[in-house]
C-alpha positions as CSV (number, residue, x, y, z in Angstrom):
1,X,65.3,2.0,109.9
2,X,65.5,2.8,106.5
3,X,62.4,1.7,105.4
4,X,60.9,3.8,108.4
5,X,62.3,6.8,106.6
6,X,61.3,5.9,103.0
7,X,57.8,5.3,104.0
8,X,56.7,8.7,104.8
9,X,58.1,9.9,101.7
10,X,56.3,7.8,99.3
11,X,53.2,8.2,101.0
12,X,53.7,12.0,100.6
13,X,55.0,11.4,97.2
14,X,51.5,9.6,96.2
15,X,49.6,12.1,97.9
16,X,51.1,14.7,95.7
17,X,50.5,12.7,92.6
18,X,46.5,12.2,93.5
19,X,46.6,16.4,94.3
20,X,48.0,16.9,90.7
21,X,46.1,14.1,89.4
22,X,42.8,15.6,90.9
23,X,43.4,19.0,90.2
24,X,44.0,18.0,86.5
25,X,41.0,16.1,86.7
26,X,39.1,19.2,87.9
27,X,40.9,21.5,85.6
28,X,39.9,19.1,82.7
29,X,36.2,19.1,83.4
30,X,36.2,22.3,84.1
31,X,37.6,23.4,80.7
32,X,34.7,20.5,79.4
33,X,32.1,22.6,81.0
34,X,33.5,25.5,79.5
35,X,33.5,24.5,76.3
36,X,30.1,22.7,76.4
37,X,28.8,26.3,77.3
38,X,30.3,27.7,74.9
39,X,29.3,25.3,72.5
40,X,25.1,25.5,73.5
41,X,25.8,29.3,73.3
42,X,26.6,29.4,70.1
43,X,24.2,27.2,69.0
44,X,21.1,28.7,70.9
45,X,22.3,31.9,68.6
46,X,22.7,30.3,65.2
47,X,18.7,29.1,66.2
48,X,17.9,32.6,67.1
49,X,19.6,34.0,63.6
50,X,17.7,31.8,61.8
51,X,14.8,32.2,63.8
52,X,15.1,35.2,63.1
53,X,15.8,35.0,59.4
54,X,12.6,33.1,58.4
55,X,10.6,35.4,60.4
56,X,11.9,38.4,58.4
57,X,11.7,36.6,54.6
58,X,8.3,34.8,55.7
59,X,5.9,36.3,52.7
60,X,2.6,37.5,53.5
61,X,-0.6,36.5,53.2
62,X,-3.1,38.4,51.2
63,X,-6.7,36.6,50.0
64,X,-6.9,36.5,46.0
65,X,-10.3,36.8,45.6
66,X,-10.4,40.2,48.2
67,X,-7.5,41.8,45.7
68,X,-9.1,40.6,42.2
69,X,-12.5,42.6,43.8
70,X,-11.1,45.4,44.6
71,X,-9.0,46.0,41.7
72,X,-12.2,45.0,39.4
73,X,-14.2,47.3,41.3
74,X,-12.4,50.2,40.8
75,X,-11.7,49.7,36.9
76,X,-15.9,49.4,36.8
77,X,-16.6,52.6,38.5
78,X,-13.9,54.9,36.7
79,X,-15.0,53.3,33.8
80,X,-18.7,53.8,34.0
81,X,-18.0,57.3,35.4
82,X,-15.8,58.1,32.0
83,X,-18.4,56.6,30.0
84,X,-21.5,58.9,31.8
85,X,-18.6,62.2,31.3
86,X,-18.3,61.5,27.5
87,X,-22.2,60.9,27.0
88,X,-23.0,64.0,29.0
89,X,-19.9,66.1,27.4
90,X,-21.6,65.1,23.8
91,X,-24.8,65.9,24.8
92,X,-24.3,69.3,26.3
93,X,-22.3,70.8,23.2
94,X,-23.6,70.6,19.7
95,X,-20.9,70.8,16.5
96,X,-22.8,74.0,15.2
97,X,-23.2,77.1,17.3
98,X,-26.6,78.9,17.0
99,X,-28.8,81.7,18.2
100,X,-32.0,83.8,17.2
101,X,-32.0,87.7,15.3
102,X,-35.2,88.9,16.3
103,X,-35.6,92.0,13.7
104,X,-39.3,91.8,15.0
105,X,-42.6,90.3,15.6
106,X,-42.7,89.2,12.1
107,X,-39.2,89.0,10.7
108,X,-36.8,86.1,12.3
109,X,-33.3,84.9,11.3
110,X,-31.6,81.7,12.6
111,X,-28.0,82.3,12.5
112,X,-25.4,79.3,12.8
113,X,-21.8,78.9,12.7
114,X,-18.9,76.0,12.1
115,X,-16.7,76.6,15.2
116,X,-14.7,73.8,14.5
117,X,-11.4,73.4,12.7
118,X,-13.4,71.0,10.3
119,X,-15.9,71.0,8.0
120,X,-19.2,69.3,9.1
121,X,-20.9,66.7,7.1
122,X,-24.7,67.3,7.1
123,X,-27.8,65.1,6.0
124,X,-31.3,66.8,5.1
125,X,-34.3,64.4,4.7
126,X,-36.0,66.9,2.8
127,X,-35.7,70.6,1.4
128,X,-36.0,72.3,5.1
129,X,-33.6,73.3,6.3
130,X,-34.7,74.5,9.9
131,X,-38.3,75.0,11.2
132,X,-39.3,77.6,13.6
133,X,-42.1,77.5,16.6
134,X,-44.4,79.5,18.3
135,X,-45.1,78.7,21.8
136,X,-47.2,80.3,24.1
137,X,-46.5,81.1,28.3
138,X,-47.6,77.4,29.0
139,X,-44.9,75.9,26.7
140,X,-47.8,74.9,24.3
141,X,-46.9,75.0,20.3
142,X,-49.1,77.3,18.8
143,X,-47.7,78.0,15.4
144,X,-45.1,76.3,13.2
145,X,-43.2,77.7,10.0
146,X,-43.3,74.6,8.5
147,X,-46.5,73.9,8.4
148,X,-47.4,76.9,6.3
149,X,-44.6,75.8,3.8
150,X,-43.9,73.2,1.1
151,X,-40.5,71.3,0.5
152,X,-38.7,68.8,-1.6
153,X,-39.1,65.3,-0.3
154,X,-35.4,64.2,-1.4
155,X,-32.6,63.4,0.9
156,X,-29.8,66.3,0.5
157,X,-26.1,66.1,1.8
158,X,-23.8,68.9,2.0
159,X,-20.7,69.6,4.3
160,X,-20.7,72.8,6.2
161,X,-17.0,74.6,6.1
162,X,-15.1,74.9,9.3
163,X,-15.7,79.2,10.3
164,X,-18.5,79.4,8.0
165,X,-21.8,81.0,9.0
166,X,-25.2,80.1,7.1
167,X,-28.7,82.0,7.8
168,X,-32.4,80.5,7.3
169,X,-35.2,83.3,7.9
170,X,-38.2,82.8,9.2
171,X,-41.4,84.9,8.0
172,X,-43.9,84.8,11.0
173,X,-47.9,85.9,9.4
174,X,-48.8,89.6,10.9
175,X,-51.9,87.7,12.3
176,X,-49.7,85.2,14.8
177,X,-47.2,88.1,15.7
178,X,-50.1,90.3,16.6
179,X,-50.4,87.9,19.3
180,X,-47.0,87.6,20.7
181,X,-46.9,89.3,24.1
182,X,-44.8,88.8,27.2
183,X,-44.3,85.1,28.5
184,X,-44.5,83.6,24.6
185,X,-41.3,82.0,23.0
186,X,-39.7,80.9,20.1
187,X,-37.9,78.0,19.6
188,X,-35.6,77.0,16.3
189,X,-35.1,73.0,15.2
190,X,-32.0,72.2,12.5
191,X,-33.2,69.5,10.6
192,X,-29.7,68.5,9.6
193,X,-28.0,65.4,11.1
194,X,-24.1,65.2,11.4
195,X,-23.2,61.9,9.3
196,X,-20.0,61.6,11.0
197,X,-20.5,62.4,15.0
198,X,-22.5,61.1,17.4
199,X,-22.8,64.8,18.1
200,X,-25.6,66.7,17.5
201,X,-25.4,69.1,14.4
202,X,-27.0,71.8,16.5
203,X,-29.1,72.6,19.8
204,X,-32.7,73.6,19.8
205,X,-31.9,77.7,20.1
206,X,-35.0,79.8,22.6
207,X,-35.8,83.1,22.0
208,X,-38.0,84.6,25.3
209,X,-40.1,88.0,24.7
């Protein structure tokens, strides 16, 4: 009798257990799962990040040769262009400014200046100073000062002061200026040469009737 009554309990009693036992089981692997998740999730994030990272630091890529061109090619052309400036800048402004007193047919004076703050070394190859030209509507030379004239074949140097002004005049035969009319021109040549400029002393200076 009493091992009627006993039985139901343990068999209840063991069925409890395995309940427990089972829902510890389940709670286990469920907290397993949950940590596993957690676990990839936080792994799948650190790739990401640094993913992520070495996408933002990774350097790029530019061709050598197409930068070295470029930068060479530019330095050429402003350097050419400066060079063409200079020449052209030189060639367009003489040291000594100069122009043509026409008293009259006959009588000429070629008046130059030192504009500059400095005195201007000059070299003559001979006693002339400056010759003067005659040229007719078509451009053509038709008289020349220095051909009626005689000078010292003897190299001369001298250094023109910085504000000074020097005059050569010119003498033109009565015969040649009868001939002068509208269209003819005269045109005045310094025959010194600056020693220490590239520079050219002075300009060819026009006169137009």
């Amino acid at each position: 009798m009493l091992k009627k009554v006993l039985l139901p309990l343990v068999v209840f009693s063991l069925m409890g257990c395995s309940d427990q036992q089972a829902d510890s089981v389940k709670a286990e692997t469920t907290k397993d799962e949950t940590v596993a998740a957690e676990n990839a999730l936080q792994s799948q994030d650190q790739t990401t990040v640094k993913s992520n990272a070495q996408t933002a630091v990774q350097p790029v890529t530019v061709s050598p040769s197409a930068s070295t061109n470029v930068v060479v090619g530019i330095v050429a052309t402003e350097s050419t262009e400066d060079r063409a400036s200079k020449k052209d800048q030189s060639m367009s402004k003489a040291l000594l400014d100069a122009k043509l007193v026409v008293n009259d047919k006959a009588n000429i004076t070629l008046q130059y200046t030192n504009n500059q703050r400095y005195g201007v070394p000059l070299l003559f190859v001979s006693g002339m100073t400056a010759d003067l030209w005659l040229l007719d509507p078509a451009g053509h030379r038709v008289w020349a000062w220095s051909n009626e004239m005689m000078f010292t074949q003897a190299l001369r140097e001298t250094v023109m002061p910085a504000g000074k002004t020097q005059n050569v005049k010119f003498t033109i035969p009565a015969s040649v200026a009868a001939k002068i009319t509208k269209g003819y021109s005269l045109k005045a040549l310094f025959a010194g040469k600056a020693t220490e400029s590239q520079t050219p002393a002075m300009l060819p200076v026009t006169y137009q009737y």
